[in-house]
C-alpha positions as CSV (number, residue, x, y, z in Angstrom):
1,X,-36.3,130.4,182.3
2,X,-34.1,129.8,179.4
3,X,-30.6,127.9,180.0
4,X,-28.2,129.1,178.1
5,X,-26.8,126.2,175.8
6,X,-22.9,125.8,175.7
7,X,-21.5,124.9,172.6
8,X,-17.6,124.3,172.2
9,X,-16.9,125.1,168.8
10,X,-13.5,126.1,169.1
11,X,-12.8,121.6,170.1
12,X,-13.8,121.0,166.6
13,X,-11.2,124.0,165.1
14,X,-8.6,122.4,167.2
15,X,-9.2,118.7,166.0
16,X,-9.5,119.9,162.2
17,X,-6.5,121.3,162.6
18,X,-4.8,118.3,163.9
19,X,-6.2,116.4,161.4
20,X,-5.4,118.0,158.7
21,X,-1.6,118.0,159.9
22,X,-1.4,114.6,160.6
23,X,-3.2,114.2,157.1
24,X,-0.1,115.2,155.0
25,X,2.2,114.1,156.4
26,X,0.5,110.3,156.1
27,X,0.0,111.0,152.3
28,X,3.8,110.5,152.0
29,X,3.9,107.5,154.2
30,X,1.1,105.5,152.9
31,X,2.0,105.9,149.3
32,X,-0.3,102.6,148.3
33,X,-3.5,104.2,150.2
34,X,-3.4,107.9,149.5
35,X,-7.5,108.2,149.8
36,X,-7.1,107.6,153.6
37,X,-5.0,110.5,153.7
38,X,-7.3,112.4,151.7
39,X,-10.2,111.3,153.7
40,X,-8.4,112.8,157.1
41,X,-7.5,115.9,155.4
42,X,-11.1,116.5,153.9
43,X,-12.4,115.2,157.3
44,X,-10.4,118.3,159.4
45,X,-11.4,120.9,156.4
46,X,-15.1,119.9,157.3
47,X,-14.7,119.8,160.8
48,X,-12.9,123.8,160.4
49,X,-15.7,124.7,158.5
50,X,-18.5,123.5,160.5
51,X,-16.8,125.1,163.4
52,X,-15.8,128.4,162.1
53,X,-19.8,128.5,160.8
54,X,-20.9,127.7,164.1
55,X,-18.9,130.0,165.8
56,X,-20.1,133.0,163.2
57,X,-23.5,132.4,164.0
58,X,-22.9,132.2,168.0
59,X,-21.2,135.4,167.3
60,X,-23.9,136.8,165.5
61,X,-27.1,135.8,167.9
62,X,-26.5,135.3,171.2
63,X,-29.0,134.1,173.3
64,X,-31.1,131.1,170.6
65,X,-34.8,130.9,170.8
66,X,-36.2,127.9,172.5
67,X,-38.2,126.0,169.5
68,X,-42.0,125.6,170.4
69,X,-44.3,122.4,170.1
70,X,-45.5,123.5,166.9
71,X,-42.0,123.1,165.4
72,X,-40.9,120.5,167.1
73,X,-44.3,118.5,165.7
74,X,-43.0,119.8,162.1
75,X,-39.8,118.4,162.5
76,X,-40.9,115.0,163.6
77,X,-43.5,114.5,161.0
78,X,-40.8,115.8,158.2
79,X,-38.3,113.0,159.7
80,X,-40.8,110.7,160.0
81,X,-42.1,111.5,156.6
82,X,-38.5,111.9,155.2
83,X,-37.9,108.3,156.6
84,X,-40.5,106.8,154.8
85,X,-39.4,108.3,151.0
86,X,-36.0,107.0,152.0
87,X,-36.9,103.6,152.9
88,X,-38.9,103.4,149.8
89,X,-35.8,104.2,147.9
90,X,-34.0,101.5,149.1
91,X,-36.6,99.3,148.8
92,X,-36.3,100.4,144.8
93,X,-32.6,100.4,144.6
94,X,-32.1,97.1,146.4
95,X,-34.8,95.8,143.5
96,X,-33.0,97.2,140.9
97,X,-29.9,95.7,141.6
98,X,-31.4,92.1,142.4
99,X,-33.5,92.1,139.1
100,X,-30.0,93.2,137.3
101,X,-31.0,95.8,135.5
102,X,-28.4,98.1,136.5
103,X,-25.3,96.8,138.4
104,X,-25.0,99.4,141.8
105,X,-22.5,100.0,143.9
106,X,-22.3,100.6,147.6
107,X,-21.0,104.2,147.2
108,X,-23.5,104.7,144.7
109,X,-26.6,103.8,146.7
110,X,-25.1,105.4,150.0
111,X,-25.1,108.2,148.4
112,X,-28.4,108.1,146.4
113,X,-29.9,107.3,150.1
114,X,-28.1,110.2,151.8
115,X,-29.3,112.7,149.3
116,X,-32.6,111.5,149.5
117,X,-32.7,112.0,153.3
118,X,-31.5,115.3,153.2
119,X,-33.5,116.9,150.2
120,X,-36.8,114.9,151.4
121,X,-36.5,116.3,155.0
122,X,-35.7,119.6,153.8
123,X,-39.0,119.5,151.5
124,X,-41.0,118.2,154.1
125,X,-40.2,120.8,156.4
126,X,-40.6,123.6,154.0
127,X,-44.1,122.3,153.0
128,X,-45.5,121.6,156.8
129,X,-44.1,125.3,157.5
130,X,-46.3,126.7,154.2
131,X,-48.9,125.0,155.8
132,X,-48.8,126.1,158.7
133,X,-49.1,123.2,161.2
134,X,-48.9,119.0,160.6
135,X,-52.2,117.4,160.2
């Protein structure tokens, strides 16, 4: 029997919202930081967006198909796989900076490392799927 799974999208339009109005109006008042009040406002527009996407596809399937073991098994050896390339980048970038070849910044490696995650688990899923199963 499949149990329906309640998501409460309409939470995350509702704090966007909020945020983004308490956003410009701290813009003005903290006239030596503006980033923060960029941060909230970009923070709200992402929360609206994931919410307004999540809402779209609720509306447009109703009842979601339980995953089965073989993707589940995909999606853990993608992570764990994913994981790995990601670790190794660090390793890589955390060498870089120490031999001094090029001087990084946080923002720069975050970054680098997030992306990697991302794209790397996205890859690894696609090429288990192709396959057809994780060896």
């Amino acid at each position: 029997m499949k149990q329906k799974k309640r998501e409460n999208y309409w939470f995350g339009l509702v704090a966007g919202l909020l945020l983004i109005t308490a956003g410009i109006p701290a813009r003005t008042i903290l006239t030596d930081r503006p980033q923060i009040a960029l941060l909230v406002i970009v923070a709200g527009a992402a929360l609206i967006v994931m919410s307004m996407t999540g809402i779209y596809l609720r509306s447009q399937k109703e009842e979601a198909e339980d995953p089965d073991e073989r993707d589940k098994k995909i999606q853990r050896a993608a992570f764990s796989d994913s994981w790995i390339v990601t670790f190794w980048l660090a390793m890589v970038l955390l060498c870089i900076n120490f031999t001094g070849i090029i001087e990084l910044q946080a923002t720069e490696v975050l970054m680098a490392i997030f992306y990697s995650m991302g794209i790397s688990a996205a890859f690894f899923r696609w090429k288990y799927r192709e396959k057809g199963d994780v060896e």
